[in-house]
C-alpha positions in Angstrom: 0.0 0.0 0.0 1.4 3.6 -0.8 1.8 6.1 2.0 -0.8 9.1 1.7 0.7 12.3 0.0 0.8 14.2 3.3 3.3 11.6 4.9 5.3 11.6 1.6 5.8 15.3 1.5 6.9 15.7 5.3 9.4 13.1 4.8 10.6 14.8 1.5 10.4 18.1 3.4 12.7 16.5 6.2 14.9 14.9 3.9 15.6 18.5 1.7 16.4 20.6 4.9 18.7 18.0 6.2 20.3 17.8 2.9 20.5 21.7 2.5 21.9 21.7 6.5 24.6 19.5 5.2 25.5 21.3 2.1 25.5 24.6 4.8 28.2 22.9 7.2 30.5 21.5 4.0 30.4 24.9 2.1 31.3 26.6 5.5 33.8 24.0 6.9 35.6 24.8 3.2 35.5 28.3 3.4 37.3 28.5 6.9 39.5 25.8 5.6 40.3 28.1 2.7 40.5 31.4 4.8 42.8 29.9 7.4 45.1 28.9 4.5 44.9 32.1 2.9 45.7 33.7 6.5 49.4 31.5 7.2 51.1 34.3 5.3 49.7 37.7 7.2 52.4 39.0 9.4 50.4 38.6 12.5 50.2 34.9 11.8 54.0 34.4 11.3 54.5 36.3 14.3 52.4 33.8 16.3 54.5 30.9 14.4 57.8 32.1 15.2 57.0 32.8 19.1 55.2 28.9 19.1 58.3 27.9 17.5 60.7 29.7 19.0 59.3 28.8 22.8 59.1 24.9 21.8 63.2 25.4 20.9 64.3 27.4 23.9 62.4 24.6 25.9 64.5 21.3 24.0 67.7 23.1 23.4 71.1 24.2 25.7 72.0 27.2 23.1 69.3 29.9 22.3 67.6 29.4 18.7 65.8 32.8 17.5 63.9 33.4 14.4 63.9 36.8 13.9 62.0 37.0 10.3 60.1 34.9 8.1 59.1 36.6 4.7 56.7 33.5 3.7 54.6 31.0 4.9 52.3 28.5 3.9 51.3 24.4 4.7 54.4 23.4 2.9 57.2 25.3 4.6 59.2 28.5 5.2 61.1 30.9 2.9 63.1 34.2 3.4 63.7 33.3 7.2 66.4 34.7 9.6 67.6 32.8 12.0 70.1 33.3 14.6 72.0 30.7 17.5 73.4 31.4 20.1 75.6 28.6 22.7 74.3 28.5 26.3 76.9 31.1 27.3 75.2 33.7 24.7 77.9 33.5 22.2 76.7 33.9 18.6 77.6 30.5 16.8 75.1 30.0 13.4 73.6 33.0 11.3 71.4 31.9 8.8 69.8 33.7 6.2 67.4 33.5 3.3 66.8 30.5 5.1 64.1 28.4 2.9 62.9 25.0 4.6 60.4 22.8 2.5 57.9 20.5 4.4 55.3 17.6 3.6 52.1 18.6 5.1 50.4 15.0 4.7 53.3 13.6 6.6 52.5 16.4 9.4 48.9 16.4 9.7 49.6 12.4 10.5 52.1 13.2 13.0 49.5 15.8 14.7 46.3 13.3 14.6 47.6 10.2 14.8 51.3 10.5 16.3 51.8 9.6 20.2 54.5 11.5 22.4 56.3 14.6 20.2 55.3 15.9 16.6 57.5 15.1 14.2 58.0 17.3 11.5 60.1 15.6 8.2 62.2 18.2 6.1 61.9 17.9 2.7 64.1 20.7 1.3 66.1 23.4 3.5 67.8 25.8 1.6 70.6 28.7 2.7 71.3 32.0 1.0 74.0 32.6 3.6 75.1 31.3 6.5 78.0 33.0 8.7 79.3 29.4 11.6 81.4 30.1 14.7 83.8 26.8 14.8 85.6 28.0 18.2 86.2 25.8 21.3 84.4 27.3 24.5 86.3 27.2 27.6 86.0 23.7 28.3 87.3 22.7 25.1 83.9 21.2 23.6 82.6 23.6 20.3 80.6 26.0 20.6 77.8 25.3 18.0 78.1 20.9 19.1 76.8 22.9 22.8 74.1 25.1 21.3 72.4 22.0 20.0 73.0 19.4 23.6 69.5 18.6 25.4 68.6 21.6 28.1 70.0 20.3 31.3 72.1 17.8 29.8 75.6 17.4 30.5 77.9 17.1 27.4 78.9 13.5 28.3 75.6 12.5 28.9 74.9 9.8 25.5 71.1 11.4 26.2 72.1 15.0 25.6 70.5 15.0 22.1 67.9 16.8 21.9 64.2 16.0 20.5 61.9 18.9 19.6 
């Protein structure tokens, strides 16, 4: 037996506003989507991404590494970036600019939503325009730039004093 008209139409009525609720949410998931890609490269934005990345270093590291400028950014890397390191006595050790640094944004958005313990972030390309290294011994006799890089609180003979970021 056929259902009367009436039923038919409310459940056709139902059925279209769910369907036009649903179109509603993708178009508007996809236009945030869109504007938050669009919005990596305003200055405010890499602002925020140097301080983010530039707290998570000073936390992992002995030595002090700064970014001081990143002309572009987007979901697959950096380009045009300064970036400065200093050993854990303040002394100036790597100066790197027109620093260019290419990653794989699948391979990141897996490490975010499915990784366990730290992110991990795969290079694909890094890139120097210059780069000005201090290769000097520090008072103990260990370089300089091997220091910058040891584990924060880490003694240099420690076999653990590699740091993970």
């Amino acid at each position: 037996m056929a259902r009367p008209r009436a039923q038919r139409s409310l459940i056709e009525r139902v059925l279209r506003g769910a369907w036009r609720c649903l179109s509603l949410a993708i178009v508007g998931v996809a236009v945030l989507v869109t504007a938050a890609l669009l919005s990596l490269d305003l200055p405010i934005v890499r602002r925020t991404v140097v301080g983010q990345v530039d707290a998570a270093l000073r936390s992992s590291f002995a030595g002090i590494i700064s970014i001081e400028q990143i002309n572009h950014l987007d979901i697959t890397g950096i380009t045009g970036a300064r970036v400065r390191i200093r050993d854990p006595e303040g002394v100036q050790v790597l100066l790197a600019d027109g620093v260019s640094v290419g990653i794989s944004p699948f391979a990141l958005a897996k490490s975010v939503l499915f990784g366990k313990g730290d992110r991990r972030i795969d290079l694909d390309d890094v890139r120097l325009d210059y780069i000005d290294a201090n290769l000097d011994l520090d008072t103990s006799g260990a370089p300089r730039l091997a220091r910058a890089f040891e584990a924060k609180g880490a003694t240099p003979s420690d076999p653990s004093s590699r740091a993970t970021v």
